[in-house]
C-alpha positions as CSV (number, residue, x, y, z in Angstrom):
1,X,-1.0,32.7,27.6
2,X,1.2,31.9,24.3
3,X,2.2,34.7,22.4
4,X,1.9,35.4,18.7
5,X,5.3,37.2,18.1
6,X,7.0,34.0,19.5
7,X,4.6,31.3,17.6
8,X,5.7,33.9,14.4
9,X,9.3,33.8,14.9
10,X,9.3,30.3,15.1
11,X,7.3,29.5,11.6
12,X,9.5,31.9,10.3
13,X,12.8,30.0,10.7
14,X,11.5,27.6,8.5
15,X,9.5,29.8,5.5
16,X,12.3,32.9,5.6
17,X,14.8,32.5,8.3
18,X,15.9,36.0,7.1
19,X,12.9,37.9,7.4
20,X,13.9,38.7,3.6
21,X,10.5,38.8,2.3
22,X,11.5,38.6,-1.1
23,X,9.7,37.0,-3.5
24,X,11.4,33.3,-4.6
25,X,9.9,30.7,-6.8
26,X,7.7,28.0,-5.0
27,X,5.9,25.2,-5.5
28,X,2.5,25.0,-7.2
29,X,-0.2,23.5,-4.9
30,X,-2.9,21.7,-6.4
31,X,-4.8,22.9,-8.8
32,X,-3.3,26.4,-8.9
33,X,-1.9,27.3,-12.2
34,X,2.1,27.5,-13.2
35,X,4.4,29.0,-11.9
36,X,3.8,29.9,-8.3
37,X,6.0,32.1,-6.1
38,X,5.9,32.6,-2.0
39,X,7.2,35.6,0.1
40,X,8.1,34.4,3.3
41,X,6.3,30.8,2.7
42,X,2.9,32.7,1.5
43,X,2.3,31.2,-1.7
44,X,0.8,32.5,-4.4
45,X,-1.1,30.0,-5.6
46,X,-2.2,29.2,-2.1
47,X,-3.3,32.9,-1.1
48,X,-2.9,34.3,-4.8
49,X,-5.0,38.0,-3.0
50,X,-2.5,38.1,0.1
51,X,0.6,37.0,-1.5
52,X,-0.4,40.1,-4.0
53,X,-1.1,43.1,-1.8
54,X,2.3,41.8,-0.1
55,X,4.6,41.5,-3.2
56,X,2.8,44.8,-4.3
57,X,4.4,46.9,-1.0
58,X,7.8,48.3,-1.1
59,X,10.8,45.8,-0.2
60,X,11.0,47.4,3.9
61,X,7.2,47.3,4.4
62,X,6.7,43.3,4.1
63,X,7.9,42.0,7.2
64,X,5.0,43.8,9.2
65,X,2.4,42.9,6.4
66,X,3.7,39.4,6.1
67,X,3.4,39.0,10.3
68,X,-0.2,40.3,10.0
69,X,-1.0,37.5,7.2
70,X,0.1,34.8,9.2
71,X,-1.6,36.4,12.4
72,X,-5.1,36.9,10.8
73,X,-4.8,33.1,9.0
74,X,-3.3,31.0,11.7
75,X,-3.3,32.3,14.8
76,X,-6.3,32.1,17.2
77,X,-7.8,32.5,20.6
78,X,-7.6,28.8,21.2
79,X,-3.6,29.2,20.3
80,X,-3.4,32.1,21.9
81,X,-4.9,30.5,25.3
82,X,-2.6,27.7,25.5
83,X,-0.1,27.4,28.4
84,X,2.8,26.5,27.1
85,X,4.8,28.8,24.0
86,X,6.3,25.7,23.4
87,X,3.3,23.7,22.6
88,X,1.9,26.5,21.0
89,X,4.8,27.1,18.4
90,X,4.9,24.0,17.3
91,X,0.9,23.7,16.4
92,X,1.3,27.0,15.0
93,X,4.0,26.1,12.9
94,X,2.9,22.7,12.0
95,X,-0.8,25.0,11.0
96,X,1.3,27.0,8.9
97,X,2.8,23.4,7.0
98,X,0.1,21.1,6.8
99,X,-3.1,23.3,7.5
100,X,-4.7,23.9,10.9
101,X,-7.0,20.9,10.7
102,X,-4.0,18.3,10.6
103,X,-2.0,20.5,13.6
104,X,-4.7,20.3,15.7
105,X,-5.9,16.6,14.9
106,X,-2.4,15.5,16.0
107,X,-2.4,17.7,18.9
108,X,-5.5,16.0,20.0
109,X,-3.6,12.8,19.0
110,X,-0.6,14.1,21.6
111,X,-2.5,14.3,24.1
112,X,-4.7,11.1,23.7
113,X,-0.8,9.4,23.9
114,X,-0.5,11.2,27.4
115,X,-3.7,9.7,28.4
116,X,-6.4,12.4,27.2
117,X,-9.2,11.3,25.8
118,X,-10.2,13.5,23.1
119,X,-12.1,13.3,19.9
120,X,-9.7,13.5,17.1
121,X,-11.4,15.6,15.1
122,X,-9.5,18.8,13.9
123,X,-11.3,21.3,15.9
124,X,-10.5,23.6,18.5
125,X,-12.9,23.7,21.7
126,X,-12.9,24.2,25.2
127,X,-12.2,20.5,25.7
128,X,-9.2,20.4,23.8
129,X,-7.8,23.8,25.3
130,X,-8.3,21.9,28.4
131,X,-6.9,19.1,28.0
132,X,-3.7,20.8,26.6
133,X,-3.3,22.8,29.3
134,X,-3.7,19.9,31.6
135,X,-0.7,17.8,30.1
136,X,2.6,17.8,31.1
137,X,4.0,20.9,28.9
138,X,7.4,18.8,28.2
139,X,5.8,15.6,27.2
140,X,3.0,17.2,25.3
141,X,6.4,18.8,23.2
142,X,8.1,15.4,22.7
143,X,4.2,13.7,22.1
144,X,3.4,16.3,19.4
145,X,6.7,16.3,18.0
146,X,6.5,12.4,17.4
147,X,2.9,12.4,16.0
148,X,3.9,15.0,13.6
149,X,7.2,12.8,12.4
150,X,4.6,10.3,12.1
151,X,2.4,12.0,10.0
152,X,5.2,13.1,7.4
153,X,6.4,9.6,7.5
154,X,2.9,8.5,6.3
155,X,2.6,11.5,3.8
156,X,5.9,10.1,2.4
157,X,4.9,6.4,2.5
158,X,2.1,6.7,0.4
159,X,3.6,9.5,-2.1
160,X,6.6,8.4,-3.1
161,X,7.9,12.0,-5.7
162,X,6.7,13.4,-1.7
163,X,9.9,11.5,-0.4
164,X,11.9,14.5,-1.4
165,X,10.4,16.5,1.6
166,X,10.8,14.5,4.0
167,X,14.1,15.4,5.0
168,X,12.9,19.2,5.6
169,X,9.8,17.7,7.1
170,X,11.5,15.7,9.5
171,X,13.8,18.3,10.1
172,X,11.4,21.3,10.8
173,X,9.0,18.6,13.2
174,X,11.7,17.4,15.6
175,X,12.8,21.1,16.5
């Protein structure tokens, strides 16, 4: 079974390598209004409620409060009944960075390259879980790891002002 705590660490060497939890300036998402700020890569305009009742807390209560934020939105059964912690870290994270529909579309994707045969769809079920489990752990890493290059590469491709990200992108998939 994977574990939360090292799916969590993982994300977090990314959004605050730290554990700082302070609030820094961030990037608006679309549609949420100017200017936007993120403790520990929770965005405000993104989770304006969450990011909130963190940022209202005292400085050495965040960390737990941020790690039960990204517990209750990104972390799951399916995730937490995968094999591998290495497989599971990396669809975490890539949840926590592109949204859980795209991690697990190219985890289905990953495992359709190892010879799976699953709908690509973006949703977790038994099948999928399955089918995960059932890979080779090790090539399932390297398969995921090269869809999700893939899918930055694309992101980039067709937004060019996105090519500025795609050095951290590339950076934070091929961990």
């Amino acid at each position: 079974m994977a574990d939360f705590n090292t799916a969590f660490q993982w994300a977090m060497q990314f959004e605050d390598p730290l554990m700082a939890c302070q609030q820094v300036p961030d990037a608006a998402p679309a549609g949420a209004p100017e200017p936007c700020y993120a403790i520990s890569g929770i965005n405000s305009g993104a989770w304006p409620n969450q990011f909130a009742s963190i940022a209202a807390l005292p400085q050495r209560q965040r960390s737990p409060a941020v790690a039960a934020f990204y517990q209750a939105a990104f972390w799951n059964n399916w995730l937490a009944q995968l094999a591998s912690d290495d497989v599971a870290k990396r669809v975490f994270d890539f949840g926590v960075n592109a949204g859980a529909g795209t991690s697990v579309k190219t985890l289905q994707q990953a495992v359709n390259t190892l010879g799976g045969s699953l709908t690509v769809d973006g949703g977790w079920g038994p099948m999928t879980l399955a089918a995960t489990n059932a890979a080779d752990q090790a090539a399932l890493v390297q398969a995921f790891i090269a869809a999700r290059v893939a899918h930055y590469q694309a992101i980039a491709a067709a937004n060019p002002a996105d090519q500025i990200y795609l050095k951290g992108w590339l950076a934070r998939a091929q961990s």
